[in-house]
C-alpha positions in Angstrom: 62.7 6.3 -21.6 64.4 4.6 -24.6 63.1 1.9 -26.1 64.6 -0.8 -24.3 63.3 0.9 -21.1 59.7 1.1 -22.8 60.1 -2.9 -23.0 61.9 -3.6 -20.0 60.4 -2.0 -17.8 56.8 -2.5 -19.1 54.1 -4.1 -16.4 54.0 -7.1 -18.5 57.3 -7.6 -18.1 58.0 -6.9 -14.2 55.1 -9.0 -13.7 56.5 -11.8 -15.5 59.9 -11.2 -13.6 58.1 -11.0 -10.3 56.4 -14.6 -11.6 59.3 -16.4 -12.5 60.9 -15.4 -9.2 58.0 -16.7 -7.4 58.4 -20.0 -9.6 62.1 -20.6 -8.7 61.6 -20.0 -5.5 58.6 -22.6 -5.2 60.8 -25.2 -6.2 64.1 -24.3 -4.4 62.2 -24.1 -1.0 64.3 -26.3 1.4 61.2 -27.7 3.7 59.2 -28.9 1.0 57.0 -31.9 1.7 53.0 -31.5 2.0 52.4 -32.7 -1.6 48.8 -31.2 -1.5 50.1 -27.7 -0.6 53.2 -28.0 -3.2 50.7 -28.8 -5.9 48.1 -26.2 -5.2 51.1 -23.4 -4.6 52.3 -24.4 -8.1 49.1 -24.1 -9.7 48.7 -20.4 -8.5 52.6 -19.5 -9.9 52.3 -21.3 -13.4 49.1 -19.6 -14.3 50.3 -16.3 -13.2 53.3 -17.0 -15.5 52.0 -18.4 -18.6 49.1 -15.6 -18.2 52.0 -12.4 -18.2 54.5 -14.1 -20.7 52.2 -14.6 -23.6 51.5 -10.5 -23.2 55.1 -9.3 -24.1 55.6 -8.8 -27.3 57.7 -6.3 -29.8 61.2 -7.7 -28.1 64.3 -8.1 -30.8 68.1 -9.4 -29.9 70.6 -6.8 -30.2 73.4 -9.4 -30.4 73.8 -13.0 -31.8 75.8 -14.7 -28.9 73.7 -16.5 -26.3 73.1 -15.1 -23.0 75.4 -17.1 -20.0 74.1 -19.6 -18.0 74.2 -20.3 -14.6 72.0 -23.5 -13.8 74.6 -26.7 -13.8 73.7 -30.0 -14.3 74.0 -30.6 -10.3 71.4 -27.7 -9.6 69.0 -29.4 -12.3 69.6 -32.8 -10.6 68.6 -31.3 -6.8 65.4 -29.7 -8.2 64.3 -33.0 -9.5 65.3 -35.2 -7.3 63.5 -32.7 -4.5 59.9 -32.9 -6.8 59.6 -36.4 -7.2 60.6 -36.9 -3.5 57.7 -34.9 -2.8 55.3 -36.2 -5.5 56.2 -39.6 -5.1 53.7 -41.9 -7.2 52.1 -38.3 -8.4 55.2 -37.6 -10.4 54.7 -39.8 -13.5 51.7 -39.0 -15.9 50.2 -40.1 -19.2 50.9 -37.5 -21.8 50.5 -38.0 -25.9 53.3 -37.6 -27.6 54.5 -34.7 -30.1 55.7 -34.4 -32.9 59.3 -34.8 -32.4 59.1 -38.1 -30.5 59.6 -41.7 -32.7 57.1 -43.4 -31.8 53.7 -41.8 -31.6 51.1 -44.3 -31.8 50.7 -44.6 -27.7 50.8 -42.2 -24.9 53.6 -41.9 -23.2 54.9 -41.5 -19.6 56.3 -38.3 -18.6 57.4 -36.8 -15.6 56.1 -33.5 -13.3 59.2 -33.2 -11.8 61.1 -33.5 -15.3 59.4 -30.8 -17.0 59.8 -28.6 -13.6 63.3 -28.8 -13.8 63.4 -28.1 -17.4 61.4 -25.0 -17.0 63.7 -23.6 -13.8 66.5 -23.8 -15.5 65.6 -21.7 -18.5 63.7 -19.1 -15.8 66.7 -19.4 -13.1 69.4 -18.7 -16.1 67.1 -15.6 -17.3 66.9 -14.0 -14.2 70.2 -14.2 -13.6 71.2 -12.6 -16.4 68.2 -9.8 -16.2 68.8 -8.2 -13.0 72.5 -8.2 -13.6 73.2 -6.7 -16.9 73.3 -3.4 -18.6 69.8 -3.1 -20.5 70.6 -4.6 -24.0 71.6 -7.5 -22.6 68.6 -8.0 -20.7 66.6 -7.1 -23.5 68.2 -10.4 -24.9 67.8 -12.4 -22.1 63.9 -11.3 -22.4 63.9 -12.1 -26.0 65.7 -15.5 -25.6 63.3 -16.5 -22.4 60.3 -16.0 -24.7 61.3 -17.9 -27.7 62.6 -21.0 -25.7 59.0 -20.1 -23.9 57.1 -20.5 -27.1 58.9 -23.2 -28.8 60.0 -25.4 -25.7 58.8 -24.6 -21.9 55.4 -22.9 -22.6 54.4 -26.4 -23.8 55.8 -28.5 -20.6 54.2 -25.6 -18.6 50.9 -26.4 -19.9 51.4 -30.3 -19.5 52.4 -29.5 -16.0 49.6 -27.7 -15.2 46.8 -30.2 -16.6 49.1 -32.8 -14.8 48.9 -30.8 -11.1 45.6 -29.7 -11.7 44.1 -34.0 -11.4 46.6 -34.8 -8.8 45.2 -31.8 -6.9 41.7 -32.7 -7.5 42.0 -36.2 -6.9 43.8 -35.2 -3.1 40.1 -33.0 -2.8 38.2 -36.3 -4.2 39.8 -38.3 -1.3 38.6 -35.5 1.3 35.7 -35.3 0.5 34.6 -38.9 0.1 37.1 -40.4 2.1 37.6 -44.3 1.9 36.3 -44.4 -2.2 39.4 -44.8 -4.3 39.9 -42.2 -6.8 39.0 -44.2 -9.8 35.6 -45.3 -8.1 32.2 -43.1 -9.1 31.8 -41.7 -5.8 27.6 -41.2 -6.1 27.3 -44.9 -7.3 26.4 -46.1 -3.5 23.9 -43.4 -3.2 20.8 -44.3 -3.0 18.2 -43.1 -5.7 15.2 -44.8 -5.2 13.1 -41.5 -4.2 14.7 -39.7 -6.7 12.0 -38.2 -9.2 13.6 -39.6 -12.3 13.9 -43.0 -10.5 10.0 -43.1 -10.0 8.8 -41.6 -13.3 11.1 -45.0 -15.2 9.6 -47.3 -12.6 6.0 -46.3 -13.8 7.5 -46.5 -17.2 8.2 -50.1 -16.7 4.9 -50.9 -14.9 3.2 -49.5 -18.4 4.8 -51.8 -20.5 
């Protein structure tokens, strides 16, 4: 194999390409709506994709144009608008801000669905390009994935993913102790009186 093939072709990469696949296909399904199964879905893909693109490594562009793109702003507008049906009030989150933003002396609001749509259309546009194209060009589609990746979506993927990962736990929280809102301590009802620790700073007292 040349050395494009050596790249291209690597495990890193198909598993990468086999992620991102999975990832735009997550959030074009047509019957999404369990928020719970969404999240946890999501959670599975974005790890797997963060864990293989931070592997490749050794890629440079053969040519200095910019690869095509095939996301418009109507397909970015349907993906959102389809996530924050579906997250509803889980949507928004409190994030601090970087180092590009004006005003940095509070957090900041972002949005799940947002950063989503950000990320599939840099992944959508690279795949498009990578399974249609002679190898040089995909070579360059590879290289131009991973720099937006490490300068632009890896950091919205990682937001994303501390984001999902309380929603998710908070949906679990509200299983397992249903009726105590999600902001409540849910063993402050319980009853330690017979605990061990409860009777050794009763005694305690008694001794003063």
């Amino acid at each position: 194999m040349n050395n494009f093939s050596n790249i291209l072709y690597s495990h890193e990469v198909l598993e990468f390409v086999k992620s991102a696949q999975d990832f735009c296909r997550w959030v074009e399904d047509p019957d999404i709506s369990d928020k719970k199964s969404f999240i946890r879905d999501g959670l599975g893909i974005i790890t797997r994709l963060y864990s293989y693109i931070i592997q490749i490594s050794g890629i440079e562009p053969v040519f200095n144009e910019l690869n095509e793109k095939f996301v418009t702003e109507e397909d970015w507008a349907r993906i959102y608008r389809k996530i924050t049906t579906v997250l509803g009030e889980q949507d928004d989150y409190l994030d601090i801000p970087d180092i590009s933003e004006f005003d940095r002396t509070e957090l900041i609001t972002r949005k799940i669905s947002e950063d989503i749509s950000d990320i599939y259309q840099d992944l959508r546009d690279f795949l498009e390009v990578f399974r249609n194209s002679p190898e040089e060009i995909m070579n360059d589609a590879l290289w131009e994935c991973k720099t937006t990746f490490e300068n632009i979506w890896g950091e919205k993927l990682l937001r994303v993913t501390r984001a999902m990962h309380k929603n998710y736990f908070d949906f679990q929280s509200r299983e397992d102790f249903p009726g105590i809102d999600k902001y409540d301590d849910p063993l402050k009802n319980i009853d330690t009186r017979d605990w061990f620790i409860s009777k050794r700073q009763q005694e305690f007292g008694d001794e003063q």
